[in-house]
N, C-alpha and C positions, 0 to 999 in steps of 0.2 A: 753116568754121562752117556750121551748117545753120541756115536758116529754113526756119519751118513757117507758113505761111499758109492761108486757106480759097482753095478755087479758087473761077474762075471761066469761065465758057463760052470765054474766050481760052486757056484749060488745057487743052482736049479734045485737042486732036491730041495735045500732050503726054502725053496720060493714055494715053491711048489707043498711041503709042508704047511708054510703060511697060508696060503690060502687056505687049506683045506681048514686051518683053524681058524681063520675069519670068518668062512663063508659061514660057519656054524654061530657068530656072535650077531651078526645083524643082516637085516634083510636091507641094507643101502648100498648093496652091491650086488653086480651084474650078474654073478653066478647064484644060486641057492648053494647049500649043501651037496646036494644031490647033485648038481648039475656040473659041480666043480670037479667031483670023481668021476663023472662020465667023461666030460669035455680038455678035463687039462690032464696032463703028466710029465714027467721030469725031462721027456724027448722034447715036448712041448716049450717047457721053457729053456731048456739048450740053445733050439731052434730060432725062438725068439731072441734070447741076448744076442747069436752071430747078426741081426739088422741094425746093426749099430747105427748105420748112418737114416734111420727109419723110426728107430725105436731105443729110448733110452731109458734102462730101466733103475732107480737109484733107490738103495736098501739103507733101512735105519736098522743098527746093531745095538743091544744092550754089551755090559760086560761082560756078557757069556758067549759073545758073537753070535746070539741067535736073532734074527730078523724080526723086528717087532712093529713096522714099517714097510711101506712101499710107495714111492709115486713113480709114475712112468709116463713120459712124453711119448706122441708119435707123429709121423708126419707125413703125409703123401709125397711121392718123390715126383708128382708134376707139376713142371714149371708155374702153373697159374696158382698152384697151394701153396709153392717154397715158402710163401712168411709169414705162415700159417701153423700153429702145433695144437695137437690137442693133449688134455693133463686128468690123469687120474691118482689118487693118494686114498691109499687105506692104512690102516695104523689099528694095530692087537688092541683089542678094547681096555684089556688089562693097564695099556699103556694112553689108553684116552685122558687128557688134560695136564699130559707130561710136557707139551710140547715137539712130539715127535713129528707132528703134524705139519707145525710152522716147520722145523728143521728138514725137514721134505721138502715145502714149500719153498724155502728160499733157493734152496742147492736146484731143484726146477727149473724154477723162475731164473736163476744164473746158467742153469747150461744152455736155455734156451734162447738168452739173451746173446750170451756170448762163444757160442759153439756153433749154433744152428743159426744165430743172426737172424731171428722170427722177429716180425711184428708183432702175434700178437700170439698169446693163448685162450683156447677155450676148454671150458669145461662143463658135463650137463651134473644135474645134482635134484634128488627127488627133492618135490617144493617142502615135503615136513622134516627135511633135515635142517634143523634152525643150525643145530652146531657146527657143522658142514658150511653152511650157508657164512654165519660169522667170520670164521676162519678163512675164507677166501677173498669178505670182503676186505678183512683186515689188509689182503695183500692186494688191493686195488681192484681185484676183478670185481664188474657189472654186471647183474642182471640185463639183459640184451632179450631176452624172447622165453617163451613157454612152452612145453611140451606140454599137450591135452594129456597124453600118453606116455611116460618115458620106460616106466618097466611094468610089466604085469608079476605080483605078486599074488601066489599062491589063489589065483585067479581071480583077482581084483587088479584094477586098471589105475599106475598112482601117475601122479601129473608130476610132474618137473619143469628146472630151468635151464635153460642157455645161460652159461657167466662167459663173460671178456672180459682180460686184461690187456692192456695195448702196453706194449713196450717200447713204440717210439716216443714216448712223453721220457 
């Protein structure tokens, strides 16, 4: 069974471990390998969990409490973005079509209904992630626009999308 809880700065190492084992399972995230041991460390996600009212970062646990899981809200803190958030989820590949995915997804999509009172969320997602792509629409988010460009991998140029879900409906 998975629990999904909000972190907390006792989370960092952990998080911070995850990534470093994601970044190694799929290239449909922001950091490579390499780029996650140069760019991130446990100060780093310290740092970020104290933005709470910015940054909301919520972890999926197996029964060993080890983080198998991550989505993470964020949101600019001026007035013309307040109802606006944006949403990222990765999930241990090991644990791919467990469902830890949705269970990310929903606890999300509920803090940012009812915490942060956002209109809407977005999310960008390279266009060949079909499984990526499924799972969000399952939770109402739209394709809304196109990146020609969203990430350059291992120096090739992949295209993605803009998804919106509107949470006044």
């Amino acid at each position: 069974m998975v629990e999904v809880r909000l972190s907390t700065n006792w989370d960092a190492e952990g998080l911070y471990n995850f990534y470093l084992k994601i970044t190694g399972q799929s290239d449909n995230l922001s950091y490579s390998h390499d780029e996650a041991q140069q760019y991130l460390s446990k100060g780093k996600f310290v740092t970020d969990l104290e933005k709470r009212h910015s940054m909301v970062t919520l972890i999926a646990l197996d029964e060993d409490e080890t983080i198998i899981g991550v989505s993470q809200l964020t949101r600019r803190m001026i007035p013309r973005f307040s109802k606006r958030a944006d949403l990222v989820i990765s999930v241990d590949k090991s644990h791919w079509g467990q469902h830890v995915g949705s269970e990310l997804m929903e606890h999300a999509i509920d803090w940012a209904k009812n915490q942060w009172h956002v209109d809407g969320i977005y999310l960008d997602v390279l266009a060949d992630n079909i499984r990526a792509i499924k799972l969000y629409e399952k939770y109402d988010f739209k394709i809304v626009g196109d990146f020609p460009i969203l990430l350059t991998i291992n120096g090739e140029n992949k295209p993605g999308k803009l998804m919106f879900k509107d949470l006044t409906q």
